[in-house]
N, C-alpha and C positions, 0 to 999 in steps of 0.2 A: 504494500500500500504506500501512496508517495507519500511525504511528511507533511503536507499542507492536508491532502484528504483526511490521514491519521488524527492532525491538529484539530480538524476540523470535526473528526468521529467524538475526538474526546472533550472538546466542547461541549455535542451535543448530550453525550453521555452523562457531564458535570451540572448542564442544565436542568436532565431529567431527575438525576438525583435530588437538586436541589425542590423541585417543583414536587416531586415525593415526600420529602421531607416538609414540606409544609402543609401538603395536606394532610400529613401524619398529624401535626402539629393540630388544625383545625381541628381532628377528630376527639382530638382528646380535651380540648376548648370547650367542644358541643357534651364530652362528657361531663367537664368540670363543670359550667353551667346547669345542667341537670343536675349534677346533685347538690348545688347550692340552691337551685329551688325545692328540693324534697322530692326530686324525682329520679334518683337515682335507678337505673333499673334492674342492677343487680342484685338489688335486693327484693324483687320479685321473685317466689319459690317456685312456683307452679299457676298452669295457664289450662284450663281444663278448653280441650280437643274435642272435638263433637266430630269432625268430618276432616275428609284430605280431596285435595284438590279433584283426583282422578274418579274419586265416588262421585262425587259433584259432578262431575261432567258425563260420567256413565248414566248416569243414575238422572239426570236433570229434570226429566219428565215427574216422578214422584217429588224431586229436592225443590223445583220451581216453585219461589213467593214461600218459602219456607227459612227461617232463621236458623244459620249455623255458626260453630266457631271452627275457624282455622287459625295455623300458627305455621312459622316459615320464614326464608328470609327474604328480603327485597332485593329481588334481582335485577327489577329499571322501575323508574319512576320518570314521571311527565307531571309538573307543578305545572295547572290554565287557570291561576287567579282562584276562584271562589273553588273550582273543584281539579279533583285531579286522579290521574290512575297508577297504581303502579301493580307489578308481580310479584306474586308470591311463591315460592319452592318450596314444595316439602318433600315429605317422604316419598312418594306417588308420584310427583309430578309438578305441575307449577299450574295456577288460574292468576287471571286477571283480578283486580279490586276497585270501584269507582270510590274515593273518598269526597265527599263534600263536604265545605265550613257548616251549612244549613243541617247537614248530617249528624255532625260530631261536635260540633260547635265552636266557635272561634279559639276557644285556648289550645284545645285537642287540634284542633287544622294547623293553628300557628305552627305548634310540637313536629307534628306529622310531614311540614316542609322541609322541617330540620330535619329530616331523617335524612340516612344516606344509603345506598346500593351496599349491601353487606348487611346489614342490621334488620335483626329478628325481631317480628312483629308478631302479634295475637289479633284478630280483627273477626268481632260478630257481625252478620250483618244477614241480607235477605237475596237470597239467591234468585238471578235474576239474566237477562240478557241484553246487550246492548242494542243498536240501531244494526250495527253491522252484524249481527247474532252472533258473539262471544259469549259465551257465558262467564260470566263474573258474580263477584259480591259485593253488594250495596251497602257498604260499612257503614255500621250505625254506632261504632265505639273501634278505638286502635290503639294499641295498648304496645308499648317497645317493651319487651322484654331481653335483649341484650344488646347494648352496642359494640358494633366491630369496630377496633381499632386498626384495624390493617385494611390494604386493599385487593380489590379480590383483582383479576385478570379482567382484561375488558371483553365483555361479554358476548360479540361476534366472532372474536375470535381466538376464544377460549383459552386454556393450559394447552399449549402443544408442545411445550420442553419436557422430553419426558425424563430428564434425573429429576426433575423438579416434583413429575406429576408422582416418580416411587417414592421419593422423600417427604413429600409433602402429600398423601393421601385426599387426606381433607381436604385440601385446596380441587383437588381431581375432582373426588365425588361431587364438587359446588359445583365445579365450571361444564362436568363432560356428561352430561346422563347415562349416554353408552355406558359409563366406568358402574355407576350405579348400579343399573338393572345387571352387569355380570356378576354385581358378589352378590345381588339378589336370588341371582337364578342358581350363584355357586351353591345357598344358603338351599334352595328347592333341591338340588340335586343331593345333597348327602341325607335331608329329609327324605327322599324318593328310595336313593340306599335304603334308609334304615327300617323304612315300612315296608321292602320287597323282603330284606332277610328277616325280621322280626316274623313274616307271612309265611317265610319256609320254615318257622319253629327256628331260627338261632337266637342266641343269648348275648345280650353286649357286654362289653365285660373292661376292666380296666387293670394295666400292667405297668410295672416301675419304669421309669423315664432311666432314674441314677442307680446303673448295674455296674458289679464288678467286672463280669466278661458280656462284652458287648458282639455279641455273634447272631449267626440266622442270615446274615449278609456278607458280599463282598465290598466291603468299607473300610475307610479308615476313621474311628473315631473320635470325636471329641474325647478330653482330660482332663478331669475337676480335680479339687479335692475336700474332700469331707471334713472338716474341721473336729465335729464332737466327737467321732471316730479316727480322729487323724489319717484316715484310708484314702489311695486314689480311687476315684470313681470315672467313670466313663456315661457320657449320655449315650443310649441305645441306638441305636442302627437301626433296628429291625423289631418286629412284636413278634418273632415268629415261635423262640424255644420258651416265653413263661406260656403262651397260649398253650403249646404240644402239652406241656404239664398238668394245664388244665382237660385237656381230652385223657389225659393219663387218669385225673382224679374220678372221670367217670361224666364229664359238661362235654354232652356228644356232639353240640353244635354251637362254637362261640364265636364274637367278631368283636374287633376293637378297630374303632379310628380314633387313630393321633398322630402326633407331631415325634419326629422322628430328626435324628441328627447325624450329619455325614459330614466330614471335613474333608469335602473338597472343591472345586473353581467353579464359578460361577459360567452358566451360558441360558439359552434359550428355555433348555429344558431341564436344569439343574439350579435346583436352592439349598445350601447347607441344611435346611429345616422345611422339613414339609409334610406333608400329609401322605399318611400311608393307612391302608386297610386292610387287616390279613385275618382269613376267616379260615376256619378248621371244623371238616367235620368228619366225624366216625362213620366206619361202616362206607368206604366209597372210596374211589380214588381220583385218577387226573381226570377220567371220562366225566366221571360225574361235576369234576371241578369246572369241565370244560362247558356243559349243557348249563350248567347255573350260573356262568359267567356271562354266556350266551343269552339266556333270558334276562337278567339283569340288567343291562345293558340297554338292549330292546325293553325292558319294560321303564326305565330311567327316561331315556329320550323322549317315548311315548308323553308319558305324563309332565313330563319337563318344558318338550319344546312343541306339544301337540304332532308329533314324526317322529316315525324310524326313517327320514331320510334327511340327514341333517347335511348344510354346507360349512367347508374346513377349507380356505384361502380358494383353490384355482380347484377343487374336487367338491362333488356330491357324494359324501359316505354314506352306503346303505346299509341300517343296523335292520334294516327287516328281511333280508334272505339270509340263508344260512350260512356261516362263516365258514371260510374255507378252511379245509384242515392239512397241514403234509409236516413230513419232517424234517428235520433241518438237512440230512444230506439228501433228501430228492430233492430239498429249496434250493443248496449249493449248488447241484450237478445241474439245476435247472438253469442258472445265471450264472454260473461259472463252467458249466461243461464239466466239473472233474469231481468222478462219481468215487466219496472216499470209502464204498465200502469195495473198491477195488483195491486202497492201497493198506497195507499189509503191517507197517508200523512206523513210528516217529521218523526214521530216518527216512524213511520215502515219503512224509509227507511234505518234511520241511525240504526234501528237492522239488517238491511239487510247486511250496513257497514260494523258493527260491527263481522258479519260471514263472511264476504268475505274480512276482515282486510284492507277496505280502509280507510284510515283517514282520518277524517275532522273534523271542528271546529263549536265551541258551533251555532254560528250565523248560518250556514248554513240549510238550508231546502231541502227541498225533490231535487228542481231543481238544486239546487246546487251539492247535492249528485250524483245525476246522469250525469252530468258532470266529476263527479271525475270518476264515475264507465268509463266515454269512456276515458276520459286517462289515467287509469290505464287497460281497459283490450282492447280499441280497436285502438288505435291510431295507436300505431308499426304495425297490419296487413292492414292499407291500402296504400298498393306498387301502384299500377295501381291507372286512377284517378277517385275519387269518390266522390259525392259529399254529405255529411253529410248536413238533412234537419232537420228543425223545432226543435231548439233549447228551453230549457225552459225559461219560461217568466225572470226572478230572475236573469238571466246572459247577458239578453238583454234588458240594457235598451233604444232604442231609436230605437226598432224594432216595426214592425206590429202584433198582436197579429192573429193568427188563427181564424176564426169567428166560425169554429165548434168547437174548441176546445182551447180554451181562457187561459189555462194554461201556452200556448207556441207559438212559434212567427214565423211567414213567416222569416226563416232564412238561409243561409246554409254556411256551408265552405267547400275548394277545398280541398283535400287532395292528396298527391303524396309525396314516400317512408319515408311514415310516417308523412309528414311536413305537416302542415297547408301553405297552398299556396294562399288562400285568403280568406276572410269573406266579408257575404252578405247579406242584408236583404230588405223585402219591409220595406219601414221607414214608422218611424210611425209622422203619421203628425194630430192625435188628438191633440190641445193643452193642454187639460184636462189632456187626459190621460197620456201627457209627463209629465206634472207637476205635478202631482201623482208618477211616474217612478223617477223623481230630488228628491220628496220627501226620497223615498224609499233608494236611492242613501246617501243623506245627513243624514240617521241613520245610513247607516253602515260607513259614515266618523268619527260619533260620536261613533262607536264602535272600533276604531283602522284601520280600513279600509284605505290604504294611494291610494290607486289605482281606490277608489269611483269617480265618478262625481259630481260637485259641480253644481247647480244650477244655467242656463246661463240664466239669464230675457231675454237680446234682442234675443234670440233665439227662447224664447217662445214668446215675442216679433211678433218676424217673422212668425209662426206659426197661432197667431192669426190672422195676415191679411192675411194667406193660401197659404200652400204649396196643389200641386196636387198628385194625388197618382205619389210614385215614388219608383224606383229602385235604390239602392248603392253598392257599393260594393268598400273594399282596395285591393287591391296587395302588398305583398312583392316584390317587383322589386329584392332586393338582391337574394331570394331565387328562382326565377323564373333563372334567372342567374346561380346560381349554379347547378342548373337541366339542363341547355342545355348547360352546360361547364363540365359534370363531375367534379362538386368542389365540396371535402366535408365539405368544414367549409365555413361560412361564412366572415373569413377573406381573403380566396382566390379571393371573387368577389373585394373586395373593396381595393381601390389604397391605402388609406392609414386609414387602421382600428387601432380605440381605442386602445391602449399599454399601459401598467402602466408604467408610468417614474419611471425613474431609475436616482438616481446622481441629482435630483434636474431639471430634465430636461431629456424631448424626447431625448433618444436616435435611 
């Protein structure tokens, strides 16, 4: 930029500040005058609600020439002398309000000029329609119950800086509707969860956040420490081994949604903390994990977004035909061409790598190889939903192995426009053979592995007095979210995602 334009940016820039700065200043003027008249409005407690906007305007035919109270902030105002209109936001939505001096009366109009865009209003009045047939409220009292002291973004053309709109929540839900109706619908959909499994007979159930061995996943986890116990403690990972316990104790069908902790980098579809759902039940394994995944789903959308044919950016996903099913080496050999139940062991797969230039490291073996082969050649093509089966043994540890084919495990995961949307397995509830799997697990922690499973005794523990055959399965609750809200990142589900501080402090 040349130094005259620069000169000139930073002018303007020192202008606006300055001209911010005084209207800061006026607000707090208009508050100090109000409460040197006794109208302080903070010390108003409560504004009794009769109606929201969106009732009122649904509803108009029964609510017309009927007296309501609404409450909400003013979003634009227009002072014409004797009378005047402004909007109102609430929870719902926003309506028009005509206020007149002949209305409310000359001290209340005077008050009510003095309001400004930002500040929260209570206003009864008689539901009614304009010339131009708006429906509005004919305010017959207006009542300030908070002033803002800040100012909001100008109102055409809203929060569109979006560090601003993750750090500052609040300021979004004011200016964006969109933002609002998605953490409303986030809020229907874990409702719509919890009334499809509560309907198949499961139990909700709640599990420790602060564990000693944070396992069930391949993560690296957070590291507290417990002060009144002097012990390290770690936040959980995963809900997957106190739930198994509980199917142990004899609770044949339980589910937990929580917040869950993983220490690692931030992107699209990654938050150190988020939302995870993993249900467990007796008597069933992946099949069955897979057909109730299946309806769930489909019945979710349905009463969520009125379709099972929801739009996700440039696709139409369709949750009302049946999800495809295959497993993960016909999905390789399909988009990669290289069928690995031909090759024979680790050393020929990683030449196979080695031709088809996918990387991978010294420790890995054949199952791991083929792993890398589906997320490098087949993850991006499954849009529609499909569900990738029988995973290899090396990447699951705490699955059921295949009885005809012992390499690889009663597994699958959900896939849709490209995202893993949950993981599943019949568990495995040999104790032998899990303690052999912890084994397996504790060499690659000794090989640099920070994401291995450490060896949980009371779980083997549990195991020994016997778990039944069972079926588990997590959800991403965030990502399930961004799929029936068209959001493409995952910090659009969440009210207030991970930010790098700035300045020594969340901004």
């Amino acid at each position: 930029m040349p130094e005259q334009q620069r000169s000139k940016q930073q002018t303007n820039n020192a202008n606006k500040e300055q001209d911010i700065g005084q209207l800061l200043k006026i607000k707090r003027e208009k508050l100090a005058a109000l409460q040197e008249a006794g109208k302080d409005p903070f010390k108003i407690t409560k504004y009794d609600v009769t109606s929201h906007s969106r009732d009122i305007k649904e509803g108009y035919e029964q609510m017309e020439g009927k007296n309501v109270s609404i409450a909400g902030r003013i979003m634009q105002k227009r002072v014409m002398g004797k009378a005047s209109f402004c909007n109102i936001q609430d929870l719902k939505g926003n309506i028009q309000c005509y206020v007149a001096r002949d209305s409310i009366g000359e001290e209340s109009y005077a008050d009510f000029k003095k309001y400004d865009v930002g500040d929260i209003v209570g206003i009864t009045g008689e539901v009614f329609k304009t010339k131009t047939e708006e429906i509005s409220v004919h305010a017959a009292s207006v009542t300030l119950l908070s002033k803002s002291l800040q100012i909001l973004p100008e109102k055409y053309h809203g929060l569109t800086n979006t560090d601003i709109r993750y750090r500052q929540r609040y300021t979004d839900l004011i200016m964006n509707e969109e933002v609002k109706e998605t953490f409303v619908k986030r809020s229907k959909i874990i409702s719509a969860i919890r009334r499809y499994l509560d309907g198949q007979g499961f139990m909700e159930v709640e599990t420790p956040m602060l564990v000693s061995n944070a396992g069930g996943a391949a993560a690296r986890p957070f590291e507290t420490h417990f002060n009144a116990l002097d012990e390290d403690v770690k936040l959980r990972i995963s809900l997957e081994l106190y739930l198994k316990r509980l199917i142990v104790g004899g609770m044949e069908r339980v589910y937990e949604i929580g917040r869950v902790f993983r220490n690692e980098g931030l992107d699209t579809r990654h938050n150190p903390e988020f939302t995870l759902m993993e249900l467990y039940q007796a008597y069933t394994d992946y099949n069955g994990m897979m057909d109730l995944t299946e309806n769930m789903f489909r019945s979710v959308a349905q009463e969520v977004c009125g379709t099972t044919t929801v739009p996700y950016g440039e696709y139409m996903i369709d949750l009302g035909r049946p999800f495809e099913r295959m497993t993960m080496i016909d999905a390789v050999k399909k988009y990669s061409g290289v069928d690995f139940d031909e090759i024979q062991d680790t050393a020929e797969a990683k030449k196979i790598a080695d031709e088809k230039e996918v990387h991978y490291e010294a420790r890995h073996t054949k199952g791991d190889i083929l792993n890398l082969f589906f997320e490098e050649f087949v993850e991006e093509h499954l849009v529609q939903p499909t569900f990738i089966m029988d995973h290899p043994v090396e990447i699951s540890p705490l699955t059921k192995r295949k009885p005809d084919k012992p390499d690889y495990v009663e597994r699958f995961e959900l896939f849709i426009t490209g995202r893993e949307m949950c993981n599943a397995y019949s568990e495995l509830n040999d104790p032998i053979d899990q303690r052999e799997r912890f084994k397996a697990q504790e060499a690659l922690i000794a090989q640099g592995d920070e994401e291995a499973n450490h060896t949980d005794e009371d779980f083997l523990n549990a195991l020994e007095i016997g778990m039944p055959p069972t079926g588990g399965i997590g959800y991403g609750i965030d990502r399930l979210v961004m799929l029936l809200t068209n959001s493409p990142a995952i910090r659009d589900v969440l009210l207030f995602p991970t930010m790098k501080t700035l300045g020594g402090k969340d901004q």
